[in-house]
C-alpha positions in Angstrom: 19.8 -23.5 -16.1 18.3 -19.5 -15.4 18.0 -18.4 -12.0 14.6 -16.5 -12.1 14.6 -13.4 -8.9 11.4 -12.9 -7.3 11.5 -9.3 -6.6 8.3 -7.9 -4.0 5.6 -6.3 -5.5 6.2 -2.8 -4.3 9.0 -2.9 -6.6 6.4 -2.7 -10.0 5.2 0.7 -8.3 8.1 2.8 -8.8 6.2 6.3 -9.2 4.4 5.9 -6.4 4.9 7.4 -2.9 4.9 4.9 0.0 3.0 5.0 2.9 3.9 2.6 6.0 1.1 1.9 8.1 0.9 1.0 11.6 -1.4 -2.3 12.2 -4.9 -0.6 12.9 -4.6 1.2 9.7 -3.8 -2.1 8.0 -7.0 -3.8 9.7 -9.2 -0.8 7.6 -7.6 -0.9 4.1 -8.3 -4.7 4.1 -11.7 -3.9 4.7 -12.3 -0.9 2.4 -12.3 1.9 5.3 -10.3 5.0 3.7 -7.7 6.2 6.2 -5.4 9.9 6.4 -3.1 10.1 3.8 0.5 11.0 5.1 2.6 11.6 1.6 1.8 13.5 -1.7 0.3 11.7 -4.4 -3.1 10.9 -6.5 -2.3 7.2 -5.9 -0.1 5.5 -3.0 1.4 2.5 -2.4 0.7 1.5 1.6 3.2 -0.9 2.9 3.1 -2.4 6.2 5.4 -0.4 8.7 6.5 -3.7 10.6 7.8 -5.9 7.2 7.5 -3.6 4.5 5.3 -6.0 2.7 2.9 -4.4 -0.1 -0.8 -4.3 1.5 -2.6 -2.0 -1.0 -2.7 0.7 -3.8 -5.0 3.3 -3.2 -6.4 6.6 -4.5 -6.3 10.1 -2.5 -9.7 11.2 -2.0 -9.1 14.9 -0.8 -6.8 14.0 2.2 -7.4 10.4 2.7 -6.1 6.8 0.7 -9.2 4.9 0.0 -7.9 1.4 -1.2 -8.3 0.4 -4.8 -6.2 -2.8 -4.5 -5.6 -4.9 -1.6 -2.9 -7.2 -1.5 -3.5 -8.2 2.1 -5.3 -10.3 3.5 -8.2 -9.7 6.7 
């Protein structure tokens, strides 16, 4: 029998800087609201600062992420 390995989903985003964010920047990305980008990078991979989990891919917009993809939910 194969043992399949979950791995996270930040782990498919190599290339892309990371971004922790603290838990009021979390509350806007799930709901669209662009918030200062911290890292270099056209897109960004935000993580949650507390677990590390995956909560969105977004796109700098001059010197803010606006979220393109949320993986989190409200």
């Amino acid at each position: 029998m194969m043992t399949l390995t979950l791995l996270p989903p930040l782990a498919a985003l190599p290339e892309h800087p990371v971004q922790p964010l603290a838990a009021e920047e979390i509350a806007k990305i799930v709901r669209g609201i662009d918030i200062p980008a911290r890292v270099e990078g056209n897109w960004g991979a935000l993580t949650n600062a507390a677990s590390g989990a995956l909560v969105a891919l977004a796109e700098r917009r001059a010197d803010r992420w606006q979220p393109r993809v949320v993986m989190h939910e409200a």
